[in-house]
Backbone as a chain_set.jsonl record, in Angstrom:
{"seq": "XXXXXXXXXXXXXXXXXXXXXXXXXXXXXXXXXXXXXXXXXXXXXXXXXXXXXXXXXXXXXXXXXXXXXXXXXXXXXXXXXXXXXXXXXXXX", "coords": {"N": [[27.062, -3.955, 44.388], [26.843, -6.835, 42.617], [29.27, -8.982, 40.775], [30.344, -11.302, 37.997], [33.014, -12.742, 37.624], [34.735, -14.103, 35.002], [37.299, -16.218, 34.423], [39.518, -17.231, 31.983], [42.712, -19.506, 31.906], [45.353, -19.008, 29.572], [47.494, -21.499, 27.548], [50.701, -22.884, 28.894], [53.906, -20.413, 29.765], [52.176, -18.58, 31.088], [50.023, -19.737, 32.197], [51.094, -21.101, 34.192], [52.591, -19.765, 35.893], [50.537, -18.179, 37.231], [48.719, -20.052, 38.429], [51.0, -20.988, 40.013], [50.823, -18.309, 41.591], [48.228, -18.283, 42.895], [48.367, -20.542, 44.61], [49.823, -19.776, 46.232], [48.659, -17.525, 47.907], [46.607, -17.573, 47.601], [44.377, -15.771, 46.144], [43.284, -13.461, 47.125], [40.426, -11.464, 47.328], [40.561, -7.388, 46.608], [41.109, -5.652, 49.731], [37.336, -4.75, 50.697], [36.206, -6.019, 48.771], [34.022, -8.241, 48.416], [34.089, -11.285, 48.177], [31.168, -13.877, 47.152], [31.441, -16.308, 45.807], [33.489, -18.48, 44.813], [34.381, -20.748, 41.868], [36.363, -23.326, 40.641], [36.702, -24.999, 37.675], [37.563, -27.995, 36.839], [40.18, -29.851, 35.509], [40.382, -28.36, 33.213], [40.733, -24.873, 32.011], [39.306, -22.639, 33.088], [37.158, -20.63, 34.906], [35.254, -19.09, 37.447], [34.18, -16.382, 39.533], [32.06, -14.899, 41.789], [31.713, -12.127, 42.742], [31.06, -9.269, 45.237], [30.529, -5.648, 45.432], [32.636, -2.406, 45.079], [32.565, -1.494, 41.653], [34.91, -0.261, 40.7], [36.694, -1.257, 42.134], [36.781, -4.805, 41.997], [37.979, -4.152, 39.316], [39.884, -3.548, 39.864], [40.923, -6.2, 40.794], [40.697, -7.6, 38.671], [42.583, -6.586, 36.939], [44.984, -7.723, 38.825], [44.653, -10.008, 38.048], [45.095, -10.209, 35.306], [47.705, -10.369, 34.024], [48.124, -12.895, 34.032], [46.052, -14.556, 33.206], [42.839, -14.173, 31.024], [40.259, -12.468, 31.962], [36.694, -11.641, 32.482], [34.551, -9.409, 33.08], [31.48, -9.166, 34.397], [28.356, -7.79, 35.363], [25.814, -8.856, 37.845], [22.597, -10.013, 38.553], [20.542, -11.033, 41.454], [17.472, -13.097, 40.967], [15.567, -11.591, 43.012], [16.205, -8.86, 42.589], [16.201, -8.743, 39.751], [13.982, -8.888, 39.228], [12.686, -6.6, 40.528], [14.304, -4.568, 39.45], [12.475, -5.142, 36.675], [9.939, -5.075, 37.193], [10.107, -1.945, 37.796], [11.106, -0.738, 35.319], [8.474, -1.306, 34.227], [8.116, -3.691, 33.053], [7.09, -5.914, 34.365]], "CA": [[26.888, -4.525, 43.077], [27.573, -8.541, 42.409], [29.756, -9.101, 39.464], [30.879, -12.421, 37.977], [34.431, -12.27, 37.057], [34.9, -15.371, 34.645], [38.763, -16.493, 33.617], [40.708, -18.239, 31.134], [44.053, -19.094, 31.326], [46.076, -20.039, 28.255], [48.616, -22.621, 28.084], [52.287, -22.308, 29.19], [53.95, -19.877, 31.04], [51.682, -17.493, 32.05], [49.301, -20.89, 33.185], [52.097, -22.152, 35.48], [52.91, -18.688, 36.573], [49.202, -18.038, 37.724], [48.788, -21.16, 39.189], [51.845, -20.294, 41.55], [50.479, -17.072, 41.885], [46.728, -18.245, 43.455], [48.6, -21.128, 45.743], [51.116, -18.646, 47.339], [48.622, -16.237, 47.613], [45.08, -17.732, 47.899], [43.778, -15.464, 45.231], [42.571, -12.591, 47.514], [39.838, -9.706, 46.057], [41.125, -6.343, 46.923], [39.832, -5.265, 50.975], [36.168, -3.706, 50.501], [35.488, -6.401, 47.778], [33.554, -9.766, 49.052], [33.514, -13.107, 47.706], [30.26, -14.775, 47.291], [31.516, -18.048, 45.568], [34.625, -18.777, 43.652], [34.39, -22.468, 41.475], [37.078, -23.722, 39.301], [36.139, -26.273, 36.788], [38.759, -28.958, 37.024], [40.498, -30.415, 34.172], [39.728, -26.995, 32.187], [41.49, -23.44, 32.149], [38.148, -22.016, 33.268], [36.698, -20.349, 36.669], [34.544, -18.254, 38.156], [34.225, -15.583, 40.898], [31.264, -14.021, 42.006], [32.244, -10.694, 44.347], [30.606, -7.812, 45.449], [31.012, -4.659, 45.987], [32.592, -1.286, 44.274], [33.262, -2.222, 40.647], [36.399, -0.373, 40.831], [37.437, -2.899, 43.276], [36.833, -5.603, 40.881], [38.546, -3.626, 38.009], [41.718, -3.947, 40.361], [41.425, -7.501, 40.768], [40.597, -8.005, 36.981], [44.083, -6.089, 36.499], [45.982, -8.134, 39.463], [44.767, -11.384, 37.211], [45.428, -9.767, 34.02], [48.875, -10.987, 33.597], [47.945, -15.028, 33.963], [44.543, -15.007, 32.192], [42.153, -13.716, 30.764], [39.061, -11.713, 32.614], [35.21, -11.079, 31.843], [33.378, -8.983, 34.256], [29.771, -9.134, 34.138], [27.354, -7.295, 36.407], [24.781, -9.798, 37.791], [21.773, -9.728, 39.626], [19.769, -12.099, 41.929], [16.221, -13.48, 40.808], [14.394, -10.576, 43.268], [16.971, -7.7, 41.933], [16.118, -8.345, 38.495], [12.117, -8.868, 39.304], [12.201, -5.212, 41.311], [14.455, -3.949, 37.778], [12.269, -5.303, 35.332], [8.765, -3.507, 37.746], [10.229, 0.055, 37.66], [11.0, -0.424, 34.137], [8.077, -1.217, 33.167], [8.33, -5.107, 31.956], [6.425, -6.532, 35.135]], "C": [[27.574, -5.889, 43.045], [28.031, -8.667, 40.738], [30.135, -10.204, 39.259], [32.042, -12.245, 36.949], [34.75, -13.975, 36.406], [36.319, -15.515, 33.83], [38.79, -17.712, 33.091], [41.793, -18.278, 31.059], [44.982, -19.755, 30.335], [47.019, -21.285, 28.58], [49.938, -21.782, 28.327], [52.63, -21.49, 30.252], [52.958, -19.461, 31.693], [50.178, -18.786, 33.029], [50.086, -21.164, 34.556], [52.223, -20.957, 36.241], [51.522, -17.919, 37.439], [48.769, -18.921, 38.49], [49.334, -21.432, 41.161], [51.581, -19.241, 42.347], [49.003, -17.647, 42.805], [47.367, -19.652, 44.527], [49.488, -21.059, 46.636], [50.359, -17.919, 48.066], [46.538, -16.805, 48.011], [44.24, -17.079, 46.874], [42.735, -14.487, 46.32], [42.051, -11.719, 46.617], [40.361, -8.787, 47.502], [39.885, -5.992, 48.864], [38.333, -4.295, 50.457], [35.6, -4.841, 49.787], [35.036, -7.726, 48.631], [33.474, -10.539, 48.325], [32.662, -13.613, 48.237], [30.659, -16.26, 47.412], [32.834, -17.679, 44.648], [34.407, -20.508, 43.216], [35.3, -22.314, 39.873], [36.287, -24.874, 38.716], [37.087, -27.371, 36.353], [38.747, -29.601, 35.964], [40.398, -29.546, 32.596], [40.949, -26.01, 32.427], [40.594, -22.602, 32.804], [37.905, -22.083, 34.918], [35.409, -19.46, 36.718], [34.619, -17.299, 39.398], [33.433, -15.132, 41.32], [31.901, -12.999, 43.315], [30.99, -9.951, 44.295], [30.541, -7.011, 46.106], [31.555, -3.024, 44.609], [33.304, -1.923, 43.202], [35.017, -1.467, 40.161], [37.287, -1.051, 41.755], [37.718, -4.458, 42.265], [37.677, -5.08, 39.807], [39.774, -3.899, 38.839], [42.075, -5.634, 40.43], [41.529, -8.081, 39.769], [42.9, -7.391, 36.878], [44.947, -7.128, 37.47], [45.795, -9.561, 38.438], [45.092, -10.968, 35.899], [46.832, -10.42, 33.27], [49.059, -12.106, 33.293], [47.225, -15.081, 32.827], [43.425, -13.591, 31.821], [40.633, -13.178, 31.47], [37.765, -11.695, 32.239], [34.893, -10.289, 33.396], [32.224, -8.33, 33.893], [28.774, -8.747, 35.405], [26.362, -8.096, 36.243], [24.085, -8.883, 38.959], [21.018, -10.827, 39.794], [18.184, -12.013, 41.465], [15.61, -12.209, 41.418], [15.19, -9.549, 42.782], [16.581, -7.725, 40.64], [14.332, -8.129, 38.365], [11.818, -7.488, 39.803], [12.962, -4.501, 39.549], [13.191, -4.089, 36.648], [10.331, -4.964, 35.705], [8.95, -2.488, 37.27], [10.726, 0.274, 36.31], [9.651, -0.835, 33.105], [7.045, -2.541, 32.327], [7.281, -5.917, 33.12], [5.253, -6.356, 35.739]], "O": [[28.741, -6.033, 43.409], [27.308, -8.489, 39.758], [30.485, -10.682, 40.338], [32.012, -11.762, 35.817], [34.959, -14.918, 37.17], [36.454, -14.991, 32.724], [38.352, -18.807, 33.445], [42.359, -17.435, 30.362], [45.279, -20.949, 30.373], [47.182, -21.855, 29.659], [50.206, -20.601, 28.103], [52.1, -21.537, 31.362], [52.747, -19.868, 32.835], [49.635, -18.607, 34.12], [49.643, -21.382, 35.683], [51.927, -21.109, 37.426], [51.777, -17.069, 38.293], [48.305, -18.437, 39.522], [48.918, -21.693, 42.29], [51.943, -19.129, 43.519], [48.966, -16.872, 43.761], [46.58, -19.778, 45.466], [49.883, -21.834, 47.507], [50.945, -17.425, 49.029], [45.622, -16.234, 48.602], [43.252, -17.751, 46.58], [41.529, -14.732, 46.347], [42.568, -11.248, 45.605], [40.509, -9.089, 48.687], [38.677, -6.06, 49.092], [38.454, -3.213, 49.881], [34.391, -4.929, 50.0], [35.797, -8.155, 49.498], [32.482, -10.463, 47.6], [32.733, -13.949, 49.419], [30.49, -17.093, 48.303], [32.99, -16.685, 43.938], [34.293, -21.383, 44.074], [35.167, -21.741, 38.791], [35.395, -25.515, 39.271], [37.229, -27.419, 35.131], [37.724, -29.969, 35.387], [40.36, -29.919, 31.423], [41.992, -26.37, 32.973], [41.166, -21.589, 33.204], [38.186, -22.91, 35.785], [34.689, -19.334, 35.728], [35.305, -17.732, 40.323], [34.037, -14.111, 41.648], [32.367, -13.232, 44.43], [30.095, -10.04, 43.455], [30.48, -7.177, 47.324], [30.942, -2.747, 43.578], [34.281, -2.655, 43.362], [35.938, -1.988, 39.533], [38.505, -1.202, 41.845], [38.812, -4.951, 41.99], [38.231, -6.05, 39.29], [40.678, -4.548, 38.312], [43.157, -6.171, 40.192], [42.298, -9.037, 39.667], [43.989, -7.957, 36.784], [45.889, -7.535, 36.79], [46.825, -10.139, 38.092], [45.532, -11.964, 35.325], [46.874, -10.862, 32.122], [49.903, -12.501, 32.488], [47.576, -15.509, 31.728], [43.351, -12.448, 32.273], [39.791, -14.042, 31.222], [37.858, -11.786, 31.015], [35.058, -10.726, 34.535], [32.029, -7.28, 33.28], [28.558, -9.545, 36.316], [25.854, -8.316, 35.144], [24.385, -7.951, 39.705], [20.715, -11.581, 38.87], [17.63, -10.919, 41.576], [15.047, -11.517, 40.57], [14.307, -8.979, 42.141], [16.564, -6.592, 40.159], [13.683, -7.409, 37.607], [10.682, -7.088, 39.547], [12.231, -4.052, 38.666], [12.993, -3.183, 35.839], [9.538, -4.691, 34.804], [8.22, -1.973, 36.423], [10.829, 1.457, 35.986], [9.594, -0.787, 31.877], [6.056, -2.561, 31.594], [6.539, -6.696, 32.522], [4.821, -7.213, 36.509]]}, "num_chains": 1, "name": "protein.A"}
């Protein structure tokens, strides 16, 4: 499963403290989970992650960022994944 894990992190500490935290540290996902793409958006608070893999894998890395910023995780799917979904339901 490909999920896009999209953060915000506020101002202040927990910015600076997250910061330190992803250039100590690289900002590994948990073993099992893969990174597609990660893109910050420079001059922002804002990111991106695409992974995939087991979404309780992701739910751990949502929690290891939890403390800096803020999380979304959104189950995606590629152009032919959603064209074979939206056949067997039906829509195509």
């Amino acid at each position: 499963m490909k999920i896009m894990l999209s953060w915000k992190f506020p101002t202040g500490t927990a910015y600076t403290s997250g910061m330190k935290q992803f250039l100590e540290t690289g900002g590994p996902p948990p073993e099992g989970l893969r990174t597609i793409g990660r893109w910050h958006a420079p001059g922002s608070r804002y990111g991106f992650h695409l992974v995939e893999g087991d979404p309780a894998l992701a739910a751990e890395l949502v929690a290891q960022w939890n403390p800096f910023c803020d999380v979304e995780a959104t189950p995606v799917l590629d152009d032919e994944e959603a064209s074979s979904a939206l056949r067997k339901a039906g829509r195509g």
